[in-house]
N, CA, C and O of each residue as an XYZ file, in Angstrom:
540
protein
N       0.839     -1.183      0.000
C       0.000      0.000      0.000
C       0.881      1.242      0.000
O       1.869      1.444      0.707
N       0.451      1.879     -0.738
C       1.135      3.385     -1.198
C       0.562      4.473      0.382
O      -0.328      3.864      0.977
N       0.717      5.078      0.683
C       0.369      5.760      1.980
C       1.438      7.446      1.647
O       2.642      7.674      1.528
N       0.443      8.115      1.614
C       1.331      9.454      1.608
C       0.988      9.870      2.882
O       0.017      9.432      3.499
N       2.054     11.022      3.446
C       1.705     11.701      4.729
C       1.840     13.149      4.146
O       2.734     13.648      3.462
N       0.909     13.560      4.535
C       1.086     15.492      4.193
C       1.057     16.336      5.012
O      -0.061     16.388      5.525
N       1.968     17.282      5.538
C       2.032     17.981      6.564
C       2.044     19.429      5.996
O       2.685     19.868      5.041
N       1.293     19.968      6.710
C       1.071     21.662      6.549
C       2.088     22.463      7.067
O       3.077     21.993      7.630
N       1.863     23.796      6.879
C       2.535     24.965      7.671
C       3.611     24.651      8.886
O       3.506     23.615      9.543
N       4.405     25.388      9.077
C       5.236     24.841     10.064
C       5.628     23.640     10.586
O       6.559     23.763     11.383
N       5.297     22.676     10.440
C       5.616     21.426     10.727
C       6.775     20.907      9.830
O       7.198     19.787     10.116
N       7.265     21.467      8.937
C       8.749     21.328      9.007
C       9.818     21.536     10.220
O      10.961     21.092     10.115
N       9.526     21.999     10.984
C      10.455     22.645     12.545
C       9.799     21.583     13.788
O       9.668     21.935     14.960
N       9.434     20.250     13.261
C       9.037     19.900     14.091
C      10.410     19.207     14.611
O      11.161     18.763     13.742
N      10.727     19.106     15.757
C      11.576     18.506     16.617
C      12.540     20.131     17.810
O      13.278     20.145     18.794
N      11.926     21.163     16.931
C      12.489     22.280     17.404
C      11.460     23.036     17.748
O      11.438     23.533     18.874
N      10.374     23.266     16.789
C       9.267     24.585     17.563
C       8.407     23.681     18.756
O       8.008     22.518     18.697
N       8.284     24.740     19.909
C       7.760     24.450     20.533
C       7.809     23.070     21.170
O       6.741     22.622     21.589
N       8.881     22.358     21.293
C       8.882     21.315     22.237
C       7.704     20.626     23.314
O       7.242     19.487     23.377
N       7.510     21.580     23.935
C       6.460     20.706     25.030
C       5.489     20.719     24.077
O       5.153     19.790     24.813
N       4.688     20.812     23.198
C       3.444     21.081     22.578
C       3.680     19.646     21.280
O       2.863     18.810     20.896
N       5.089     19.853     20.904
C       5.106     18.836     19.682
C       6.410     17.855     19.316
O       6.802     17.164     18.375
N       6.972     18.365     21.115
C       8.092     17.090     21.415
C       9.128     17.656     20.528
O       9.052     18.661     19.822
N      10.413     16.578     20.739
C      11.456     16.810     20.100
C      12.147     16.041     19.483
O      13.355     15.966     19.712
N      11.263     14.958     18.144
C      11.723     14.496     17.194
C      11.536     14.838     16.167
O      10.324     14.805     15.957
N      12.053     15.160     15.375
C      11.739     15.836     13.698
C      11.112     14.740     12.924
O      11.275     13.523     12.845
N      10.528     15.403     12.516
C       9.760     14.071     11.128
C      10.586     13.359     10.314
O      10.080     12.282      9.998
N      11.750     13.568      9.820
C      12.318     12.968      9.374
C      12.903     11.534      9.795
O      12.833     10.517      9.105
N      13.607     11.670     11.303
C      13.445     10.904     12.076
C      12.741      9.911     12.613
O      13.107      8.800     12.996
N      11.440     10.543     12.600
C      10.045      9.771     13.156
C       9.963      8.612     11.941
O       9.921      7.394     12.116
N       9.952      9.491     10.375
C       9.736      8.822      9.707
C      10.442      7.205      9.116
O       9.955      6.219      8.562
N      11.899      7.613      9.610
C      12.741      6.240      9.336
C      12.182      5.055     10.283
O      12.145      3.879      9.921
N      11.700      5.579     11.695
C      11.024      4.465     12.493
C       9.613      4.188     11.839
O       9.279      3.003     11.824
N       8.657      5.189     11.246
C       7.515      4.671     10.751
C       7.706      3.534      9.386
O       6.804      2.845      8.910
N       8.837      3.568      9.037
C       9.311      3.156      7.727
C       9.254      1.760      8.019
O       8.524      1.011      7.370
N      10.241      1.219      9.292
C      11.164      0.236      9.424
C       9.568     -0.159     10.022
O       9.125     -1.079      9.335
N       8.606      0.259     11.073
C       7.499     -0.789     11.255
C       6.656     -1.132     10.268
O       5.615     -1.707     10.586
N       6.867     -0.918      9.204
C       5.536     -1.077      7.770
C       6.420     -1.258      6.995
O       6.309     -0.493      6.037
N       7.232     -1.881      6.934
C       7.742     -2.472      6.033
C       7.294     -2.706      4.477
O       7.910     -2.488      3.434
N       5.551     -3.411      4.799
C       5.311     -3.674      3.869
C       4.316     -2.351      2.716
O       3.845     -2.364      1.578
N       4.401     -1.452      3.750
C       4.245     -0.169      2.802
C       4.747      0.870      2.109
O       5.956      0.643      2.164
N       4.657      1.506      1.714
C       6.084      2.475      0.740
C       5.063      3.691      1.173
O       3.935      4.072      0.863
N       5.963      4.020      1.937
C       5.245      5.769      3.064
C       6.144      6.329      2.161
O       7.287      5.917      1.964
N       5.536      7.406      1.542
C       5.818      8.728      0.995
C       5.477      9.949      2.001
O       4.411      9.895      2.614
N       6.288     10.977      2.178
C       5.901     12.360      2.594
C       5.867     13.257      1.966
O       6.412     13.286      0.862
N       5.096     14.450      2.569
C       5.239     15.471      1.722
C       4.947     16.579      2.886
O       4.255     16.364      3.881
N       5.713     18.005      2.522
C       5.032     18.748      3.615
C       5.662     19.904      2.798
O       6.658     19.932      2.074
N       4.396     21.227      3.289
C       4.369     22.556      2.686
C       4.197     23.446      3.509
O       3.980     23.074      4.662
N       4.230     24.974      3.214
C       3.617     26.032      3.971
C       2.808     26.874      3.150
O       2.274     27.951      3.414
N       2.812     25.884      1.636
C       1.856     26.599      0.959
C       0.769     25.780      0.552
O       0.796     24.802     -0.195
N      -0.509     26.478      1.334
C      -1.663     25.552      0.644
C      -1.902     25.382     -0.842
O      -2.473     24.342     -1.170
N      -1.665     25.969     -1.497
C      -1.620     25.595     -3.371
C      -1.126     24.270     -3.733
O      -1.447     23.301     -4.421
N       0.117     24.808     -2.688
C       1.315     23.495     -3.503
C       0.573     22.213     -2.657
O       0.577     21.200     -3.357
N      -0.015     22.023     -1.422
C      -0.427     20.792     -0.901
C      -1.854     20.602     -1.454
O      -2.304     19.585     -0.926
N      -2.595     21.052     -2.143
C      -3.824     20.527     -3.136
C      -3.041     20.021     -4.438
O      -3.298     18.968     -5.021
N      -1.829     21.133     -4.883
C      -1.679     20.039     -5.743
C      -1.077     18.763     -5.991
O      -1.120     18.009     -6.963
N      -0.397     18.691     -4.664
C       0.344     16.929     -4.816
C      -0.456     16.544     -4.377
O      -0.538     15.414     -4.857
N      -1.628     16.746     -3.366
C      -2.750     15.564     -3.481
C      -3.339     15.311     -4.521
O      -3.608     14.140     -4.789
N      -3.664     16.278     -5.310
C      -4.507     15.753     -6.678
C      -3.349     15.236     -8.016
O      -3.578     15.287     -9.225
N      -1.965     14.699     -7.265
C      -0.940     13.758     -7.939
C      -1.858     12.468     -8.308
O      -1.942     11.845     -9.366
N      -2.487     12.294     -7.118
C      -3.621     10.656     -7.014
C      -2.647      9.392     -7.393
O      -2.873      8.608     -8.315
N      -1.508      9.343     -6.500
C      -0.275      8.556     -6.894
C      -0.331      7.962     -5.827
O       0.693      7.289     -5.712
N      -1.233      7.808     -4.655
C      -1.089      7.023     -3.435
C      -2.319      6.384     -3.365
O      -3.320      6.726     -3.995
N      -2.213      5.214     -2.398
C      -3.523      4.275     -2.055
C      -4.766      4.988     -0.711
O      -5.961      4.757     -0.529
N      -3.682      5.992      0.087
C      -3.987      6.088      1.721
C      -3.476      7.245      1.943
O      -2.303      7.395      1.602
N      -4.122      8.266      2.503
C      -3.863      9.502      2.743
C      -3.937      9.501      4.292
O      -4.862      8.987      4.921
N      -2.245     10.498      5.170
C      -2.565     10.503      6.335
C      -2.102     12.058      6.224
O      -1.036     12.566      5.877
N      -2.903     12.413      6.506
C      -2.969     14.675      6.371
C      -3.058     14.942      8.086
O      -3.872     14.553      8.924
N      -1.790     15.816      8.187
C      -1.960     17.292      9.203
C      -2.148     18.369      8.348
O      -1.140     18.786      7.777
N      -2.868     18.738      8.201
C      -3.152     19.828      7.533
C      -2.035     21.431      8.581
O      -1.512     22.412      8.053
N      -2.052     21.109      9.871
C      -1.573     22.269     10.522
C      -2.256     23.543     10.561
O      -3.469     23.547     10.354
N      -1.763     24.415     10.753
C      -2.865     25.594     10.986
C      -4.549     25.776      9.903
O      -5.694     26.111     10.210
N      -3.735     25.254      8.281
C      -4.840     25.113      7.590
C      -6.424     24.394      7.859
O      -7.533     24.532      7.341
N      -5.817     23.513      9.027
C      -7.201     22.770      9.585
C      -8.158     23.650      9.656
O      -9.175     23.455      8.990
N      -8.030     24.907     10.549
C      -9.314     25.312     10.546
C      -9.683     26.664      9.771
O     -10.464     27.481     10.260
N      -9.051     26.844      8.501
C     -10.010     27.487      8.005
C      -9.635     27.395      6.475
O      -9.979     28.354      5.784
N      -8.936     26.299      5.836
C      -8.670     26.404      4.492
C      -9.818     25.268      4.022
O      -9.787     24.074      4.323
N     -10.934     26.004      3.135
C     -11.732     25.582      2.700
C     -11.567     24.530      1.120
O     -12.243     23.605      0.670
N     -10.487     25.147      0.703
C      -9.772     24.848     -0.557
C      -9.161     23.705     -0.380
O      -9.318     22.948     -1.338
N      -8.275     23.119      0.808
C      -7.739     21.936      1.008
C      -9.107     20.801      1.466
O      -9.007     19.581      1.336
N     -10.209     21.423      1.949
C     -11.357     20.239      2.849
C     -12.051     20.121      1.557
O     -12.557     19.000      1.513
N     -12.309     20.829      0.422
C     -12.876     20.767     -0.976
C     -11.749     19.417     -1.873
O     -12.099     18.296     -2.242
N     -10.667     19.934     -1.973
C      -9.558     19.180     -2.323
C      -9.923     17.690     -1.524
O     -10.224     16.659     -2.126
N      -9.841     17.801     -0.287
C     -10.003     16.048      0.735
C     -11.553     15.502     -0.182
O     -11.551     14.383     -0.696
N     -12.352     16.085     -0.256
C     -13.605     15.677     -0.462
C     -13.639     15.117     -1.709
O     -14.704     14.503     -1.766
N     -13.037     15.000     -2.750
C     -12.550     14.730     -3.931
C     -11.889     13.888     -4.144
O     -11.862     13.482     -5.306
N     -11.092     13.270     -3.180
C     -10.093     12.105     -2.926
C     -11.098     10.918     -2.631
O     -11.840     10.994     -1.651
N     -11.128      9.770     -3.515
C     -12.071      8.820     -2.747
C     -11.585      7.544     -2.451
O     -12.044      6.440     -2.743
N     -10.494      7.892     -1.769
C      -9.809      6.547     -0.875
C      -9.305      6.498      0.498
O      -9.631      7.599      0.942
N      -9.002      6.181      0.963
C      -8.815      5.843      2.492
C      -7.877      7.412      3.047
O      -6.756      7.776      2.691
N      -8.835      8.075      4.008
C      -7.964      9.436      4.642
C      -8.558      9.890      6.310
O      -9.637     10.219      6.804
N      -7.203      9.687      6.764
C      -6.747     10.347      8.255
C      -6.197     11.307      8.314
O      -5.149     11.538      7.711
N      -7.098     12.487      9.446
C      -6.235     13.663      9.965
C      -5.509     13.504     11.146
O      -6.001     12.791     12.021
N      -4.674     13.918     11.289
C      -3.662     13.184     12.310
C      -3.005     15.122     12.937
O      -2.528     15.974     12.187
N      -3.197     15.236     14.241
C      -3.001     16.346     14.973
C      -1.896     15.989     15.933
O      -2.213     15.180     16.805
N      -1.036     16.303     15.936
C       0.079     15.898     17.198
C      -0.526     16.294     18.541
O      -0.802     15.492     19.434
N      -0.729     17.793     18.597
C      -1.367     17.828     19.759
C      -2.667     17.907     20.098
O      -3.411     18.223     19.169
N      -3.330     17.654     21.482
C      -5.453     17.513     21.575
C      -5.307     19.277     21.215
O      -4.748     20.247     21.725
N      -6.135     19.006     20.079
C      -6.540     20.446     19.429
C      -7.659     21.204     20.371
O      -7.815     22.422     20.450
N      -8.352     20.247     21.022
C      -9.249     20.940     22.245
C      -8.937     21.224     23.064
O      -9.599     22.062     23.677
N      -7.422     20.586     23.750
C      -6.786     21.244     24.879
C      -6.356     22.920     24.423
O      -5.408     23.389     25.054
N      -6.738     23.444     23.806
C      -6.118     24.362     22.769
C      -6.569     25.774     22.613
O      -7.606     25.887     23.267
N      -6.250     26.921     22.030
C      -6.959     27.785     21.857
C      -8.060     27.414     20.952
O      -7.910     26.743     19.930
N      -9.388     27.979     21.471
C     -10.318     27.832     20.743
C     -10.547     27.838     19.236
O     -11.262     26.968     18.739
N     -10.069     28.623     18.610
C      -9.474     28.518     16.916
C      -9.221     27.971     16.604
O      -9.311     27.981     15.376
N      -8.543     26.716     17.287
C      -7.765     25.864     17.005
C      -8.714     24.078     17.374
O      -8.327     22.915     17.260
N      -9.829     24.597     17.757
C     -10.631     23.490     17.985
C     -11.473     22.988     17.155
O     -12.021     21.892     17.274
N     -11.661     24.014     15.994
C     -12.683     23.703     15.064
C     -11.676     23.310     13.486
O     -10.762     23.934     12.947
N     -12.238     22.246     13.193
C     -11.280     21.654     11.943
C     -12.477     22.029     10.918
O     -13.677     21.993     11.189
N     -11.915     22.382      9.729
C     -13.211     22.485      8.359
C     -12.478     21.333      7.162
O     -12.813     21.241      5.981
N     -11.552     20.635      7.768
C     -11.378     19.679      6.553
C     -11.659     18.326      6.995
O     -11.834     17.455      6.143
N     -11.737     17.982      8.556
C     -12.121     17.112      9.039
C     -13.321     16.343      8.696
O     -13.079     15.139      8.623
N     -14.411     16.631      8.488
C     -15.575     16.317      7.734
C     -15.280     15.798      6.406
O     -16.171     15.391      5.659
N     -14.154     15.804      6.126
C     -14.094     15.068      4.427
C     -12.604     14.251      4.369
O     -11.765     14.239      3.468
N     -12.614     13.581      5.677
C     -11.828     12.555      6.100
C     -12.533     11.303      6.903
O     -13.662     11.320      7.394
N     -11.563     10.176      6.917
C     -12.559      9.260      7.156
C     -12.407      8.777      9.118
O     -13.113      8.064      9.832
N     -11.208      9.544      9.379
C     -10.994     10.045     10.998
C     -10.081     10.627     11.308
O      -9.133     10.552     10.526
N      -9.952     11.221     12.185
C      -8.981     12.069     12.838
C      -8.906     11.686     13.948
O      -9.799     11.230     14.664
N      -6.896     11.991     14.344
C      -6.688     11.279     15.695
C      -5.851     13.043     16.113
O      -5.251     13.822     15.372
N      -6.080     13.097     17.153
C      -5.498     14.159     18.133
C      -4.919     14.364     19.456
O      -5.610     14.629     20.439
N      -3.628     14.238     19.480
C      -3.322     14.416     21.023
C      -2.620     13.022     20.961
O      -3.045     12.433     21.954
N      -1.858     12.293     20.370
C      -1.237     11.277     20.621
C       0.100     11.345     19.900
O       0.756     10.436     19.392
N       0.362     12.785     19.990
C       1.887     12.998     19.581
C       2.421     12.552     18.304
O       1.685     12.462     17.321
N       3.615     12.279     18.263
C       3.962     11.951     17.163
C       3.473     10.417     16.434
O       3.782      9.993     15.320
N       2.720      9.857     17.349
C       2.575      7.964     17.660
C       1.053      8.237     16.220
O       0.812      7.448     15.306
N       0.431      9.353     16.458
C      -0.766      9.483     15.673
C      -0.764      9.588     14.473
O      -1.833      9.642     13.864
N       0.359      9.639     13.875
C       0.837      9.026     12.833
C       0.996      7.548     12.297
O       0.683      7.236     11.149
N       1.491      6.698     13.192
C       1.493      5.287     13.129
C       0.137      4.726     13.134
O      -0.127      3.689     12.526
N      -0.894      5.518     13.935
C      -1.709      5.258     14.793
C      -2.762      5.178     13.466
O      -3.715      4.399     13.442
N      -2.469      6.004     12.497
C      -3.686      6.339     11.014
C      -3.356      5.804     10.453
O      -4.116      5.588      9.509
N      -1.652      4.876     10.391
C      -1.363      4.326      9.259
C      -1.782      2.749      9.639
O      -2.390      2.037      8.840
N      -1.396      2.334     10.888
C      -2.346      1.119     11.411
C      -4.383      1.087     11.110
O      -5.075      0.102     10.856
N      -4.595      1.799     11.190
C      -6.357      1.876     10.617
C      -6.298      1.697      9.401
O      -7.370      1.240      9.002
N      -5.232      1.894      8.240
C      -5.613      2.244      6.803
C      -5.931      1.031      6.369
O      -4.989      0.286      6.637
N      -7.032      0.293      5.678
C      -7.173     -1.161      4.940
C      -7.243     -0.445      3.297
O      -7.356     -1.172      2.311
């Protein structure tokens, strides 16, 4: 199974911004361990700070399984939850941190509704955690 991961805005600096909120392993990192447990999948990433450019490698349609942080775009890029809604194969939003423990802005997702679940608040593991659900 083909499995892309797409990460939004800032989440390139993950292992450095903000530590207590999003820990201190970089994705890159994370990703060689997500690699070595799924062996039998070929995890692709991708990550932007521009919403354009992340509608258009999703609509690449080169993967089986979509696992999206959208990042700040969660709650108000209408253009990426239009984009999800269009995809008709297996998709997880995956939040490092509980978005409800959170500023309120930050509690309401608008792309969530055109995914097939979202996990929040289980750190970097909520990644593994969407790619274990994907059939």
């Amino acid at each position: 199974m083909k499995v892309l991961i797409v990460n939004g805005p800032n989440l390139n600096l993950l292992g450095t911004r903000e530590p207590e909120i999003y820990g201190n392993v970089s994705m890159e990192d994370y990703l060689d361990n997500l690699k070595s447990e799924f062996p039998s999948h070929e995890i692709q990433y991708y990550q932007s700070n521009i919403e354009g450019e992340i509608i258009n490698r999703l609509q690449k349609d080169d993967f089986d399984a979509l696992v999206i942080n959208p990042g700040a775009f969660t709650h108000y890029s209408y253009a990426i939850s239009d984009c999800l809604k269009n995809i008709d194969k297996p998709k997880v939003e995956v939040h490092i941190s509980n978005i409800y423990k959170r500023e309120e802005f930050r509690q309401k997702s608008v792309t969530a509704a055109n995914t097939d679940a979202v996990l929040s608040g289980f750190g970097m593991d909520g990644y593994k955690l969407a790619v274990l659900s994907l059939k």
